[in-house]
C-alpha positions as CSV (number, residue, x, y, z in Angstrom):
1,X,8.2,-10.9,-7.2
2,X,8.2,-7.7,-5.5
3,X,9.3,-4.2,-6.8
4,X,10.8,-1.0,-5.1
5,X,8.4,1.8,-5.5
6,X,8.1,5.5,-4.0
7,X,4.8,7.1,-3.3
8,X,4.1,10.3,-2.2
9,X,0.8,11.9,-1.0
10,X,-0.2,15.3,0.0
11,X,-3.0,15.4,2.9
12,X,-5.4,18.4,3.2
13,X,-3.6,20.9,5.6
14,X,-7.0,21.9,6.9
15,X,-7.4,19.1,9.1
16,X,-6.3,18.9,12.8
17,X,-3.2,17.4,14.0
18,X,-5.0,14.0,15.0
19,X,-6.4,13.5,11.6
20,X,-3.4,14.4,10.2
21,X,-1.4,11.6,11.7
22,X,-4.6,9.7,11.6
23,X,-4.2,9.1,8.1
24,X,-0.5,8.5,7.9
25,X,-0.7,6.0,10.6
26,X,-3.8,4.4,8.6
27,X,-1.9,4.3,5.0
28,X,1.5,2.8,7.0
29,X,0.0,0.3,8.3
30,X,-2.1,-0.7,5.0
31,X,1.5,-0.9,3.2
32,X,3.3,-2.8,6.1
33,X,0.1,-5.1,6.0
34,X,0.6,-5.9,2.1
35,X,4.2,-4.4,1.6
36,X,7.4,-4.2,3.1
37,X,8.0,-0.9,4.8
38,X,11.7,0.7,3.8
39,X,10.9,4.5,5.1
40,X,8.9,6.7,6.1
41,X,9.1,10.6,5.9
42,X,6.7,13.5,7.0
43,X,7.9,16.4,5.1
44,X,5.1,18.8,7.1
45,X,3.1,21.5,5.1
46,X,4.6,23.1,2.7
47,X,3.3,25.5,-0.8
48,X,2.0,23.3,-3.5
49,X,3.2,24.4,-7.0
50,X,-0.6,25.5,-8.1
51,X,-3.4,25.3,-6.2
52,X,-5.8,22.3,-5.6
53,X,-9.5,22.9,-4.6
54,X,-8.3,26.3,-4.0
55,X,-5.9,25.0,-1.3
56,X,-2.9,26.2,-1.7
57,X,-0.1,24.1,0.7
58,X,-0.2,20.5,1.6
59,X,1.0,18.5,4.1
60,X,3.6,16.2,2.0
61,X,4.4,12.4,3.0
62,X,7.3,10.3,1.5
63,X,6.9,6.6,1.5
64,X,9.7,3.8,0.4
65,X,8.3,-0.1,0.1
66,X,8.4,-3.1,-1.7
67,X,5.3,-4.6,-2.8
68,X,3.8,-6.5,-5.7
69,X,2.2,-4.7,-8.4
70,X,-1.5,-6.1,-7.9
71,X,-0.9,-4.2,-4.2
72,X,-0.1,-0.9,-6.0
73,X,-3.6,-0.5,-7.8
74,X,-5.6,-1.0,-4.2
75,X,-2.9,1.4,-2.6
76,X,-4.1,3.8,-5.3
77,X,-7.6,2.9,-5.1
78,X,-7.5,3.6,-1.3
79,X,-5.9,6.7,-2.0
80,X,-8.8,8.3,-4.3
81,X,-11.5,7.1,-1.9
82,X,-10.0,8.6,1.2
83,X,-11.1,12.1,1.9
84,X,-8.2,14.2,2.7
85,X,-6.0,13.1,0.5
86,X,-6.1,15.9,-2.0
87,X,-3.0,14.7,-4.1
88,X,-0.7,10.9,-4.7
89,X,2.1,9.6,-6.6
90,X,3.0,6.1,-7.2
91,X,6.6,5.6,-8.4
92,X,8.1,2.1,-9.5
93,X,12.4,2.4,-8.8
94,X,14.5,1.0,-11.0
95,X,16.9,-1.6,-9.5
């Protein structure tokens, strides 16, 4: 049975354009693979509330699927192994 969920992750603003949208293109296509894609929104850099690895902005995606729950602990897996990512969310909606 699949559940709504909401992730957000914050990508290293140091990096260049292409490995910017290297990475979102990479984690879309790893949820459409194993999930079903609702939305997808680039928020762009903006300031993080405190800083992370003395980086202080981000470069914010939002991310709306469906997906079973065994898929959320490889998305999150994924997510701490990929450099770049220097921040991640996993939120389950309520119906």
């Amino acid at each position: 049975m699949a559940n709504k969920y909401e992730s957000i992750f914050i990508l290293n603003p140091n990096l260049d354009e292409e490995g910017t949208k290297g990475l979102v293109e990479k984690f879309k296509g790893l949820i459409e693979s194993s999930a079903t894609l609702e939305s997808i929104e680039e928020w762009g850099k903006r300031k993080l509330a405190y800083p992370i690895n003395k980086v202080n902005e981000g470069y914010y995606t939002l991310v709306n699927f469906s997906a079973d729950s065994s898929f959320i602990h490889e998305l999150e897996r994924i997510y701490k192994i990929t450099d770049g990512v220097i921040k991640h969310i996993v939120i389950k909606k309520d119906e």
